[in-house]
C-alpha positions as CSV (number, residue, x, y, z in Angstrom):
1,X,-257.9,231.8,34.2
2,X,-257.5,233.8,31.1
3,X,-260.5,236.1,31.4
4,X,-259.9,236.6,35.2
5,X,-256.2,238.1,34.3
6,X,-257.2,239.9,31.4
7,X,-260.4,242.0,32.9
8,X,-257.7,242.7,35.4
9,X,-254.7,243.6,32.8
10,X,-257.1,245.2,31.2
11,X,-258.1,247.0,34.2
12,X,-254.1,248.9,34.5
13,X,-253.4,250.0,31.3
14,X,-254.0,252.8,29.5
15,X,-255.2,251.4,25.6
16,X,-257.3,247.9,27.2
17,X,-257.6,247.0,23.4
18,X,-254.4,246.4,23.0
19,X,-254.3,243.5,25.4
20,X,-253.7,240.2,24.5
21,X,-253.8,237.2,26.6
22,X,-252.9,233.7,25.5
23,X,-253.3,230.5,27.8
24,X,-250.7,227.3,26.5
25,X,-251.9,224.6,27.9
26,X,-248.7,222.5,28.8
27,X,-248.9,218.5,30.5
28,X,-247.3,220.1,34.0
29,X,-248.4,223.6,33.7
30,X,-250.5,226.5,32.1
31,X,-248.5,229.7,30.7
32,X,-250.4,232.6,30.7
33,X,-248.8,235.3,28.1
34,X,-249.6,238.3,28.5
35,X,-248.9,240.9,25.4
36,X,-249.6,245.1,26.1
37,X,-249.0,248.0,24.3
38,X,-245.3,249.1,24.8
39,X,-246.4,251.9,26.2
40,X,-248.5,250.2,29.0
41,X,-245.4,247.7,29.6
42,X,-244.5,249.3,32.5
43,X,-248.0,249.2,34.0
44,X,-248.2,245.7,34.2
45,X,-244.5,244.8,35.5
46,X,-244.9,247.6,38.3
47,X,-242.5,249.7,40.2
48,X,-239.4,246.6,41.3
49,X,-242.0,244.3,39.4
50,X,-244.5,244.5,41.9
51,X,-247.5,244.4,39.7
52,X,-246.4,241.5,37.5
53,X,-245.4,239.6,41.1
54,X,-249.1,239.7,42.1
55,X,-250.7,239.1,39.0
56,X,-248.7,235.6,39.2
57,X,-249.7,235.5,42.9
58,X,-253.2,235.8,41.6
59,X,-252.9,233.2,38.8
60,X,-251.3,230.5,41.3
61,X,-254.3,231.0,44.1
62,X,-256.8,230.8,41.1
63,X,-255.1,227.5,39.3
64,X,-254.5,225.7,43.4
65,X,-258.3,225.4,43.2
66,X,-258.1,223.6,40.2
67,X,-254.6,222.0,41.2
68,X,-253.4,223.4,38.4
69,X,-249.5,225.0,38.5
70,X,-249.7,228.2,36.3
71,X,-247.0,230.4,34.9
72,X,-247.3,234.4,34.1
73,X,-245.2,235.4,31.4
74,X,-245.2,239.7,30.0
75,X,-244.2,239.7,26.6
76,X,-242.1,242.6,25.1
77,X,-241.8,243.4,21.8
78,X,-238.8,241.4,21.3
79,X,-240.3,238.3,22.1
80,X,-243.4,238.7,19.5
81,X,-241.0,239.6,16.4
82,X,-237.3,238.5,17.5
């Protein structure tokens, strides 16, 4: 799950280094954080949050084969340090 949304986060933005994806592994479901560049924020929520809706659209198909339930969460800034 991880490496299939991060070669496609990856994919949007404009400094791919700066990605970073973490997978929590909960009892009920999997969170999927995804951390960017601030710059390359707005690339991966989309215009009305269309990107970010289908990444999690992606992410849900992906863990129903592996009845998983799986959560997509875009980290700001202000979640990392506040």
């Amino acid at each position: 799950m991880k490496d299939l949304i991060e070669y496609i986060v990856k994919s949007l933005v404009d400094k791919p280094d700066e990605v970073n994806i973490n997978e929590v592994l909960g009892e009920t479901v999997t969170v999927v954080e995804i951390s960017v560049a601030d710059e390359d924020v707005g690339k991966v929520i989309g215009k009305e949050g269309r990107i970010a809706n289908a990444l999690r659209t992606i992410a849900k198909a992906a863990g129903a084969k592996d009845k998983i339930r799986v959560s997509v969460e875009i980290l700001t800034k202000e979640d990392n340090h506040g």
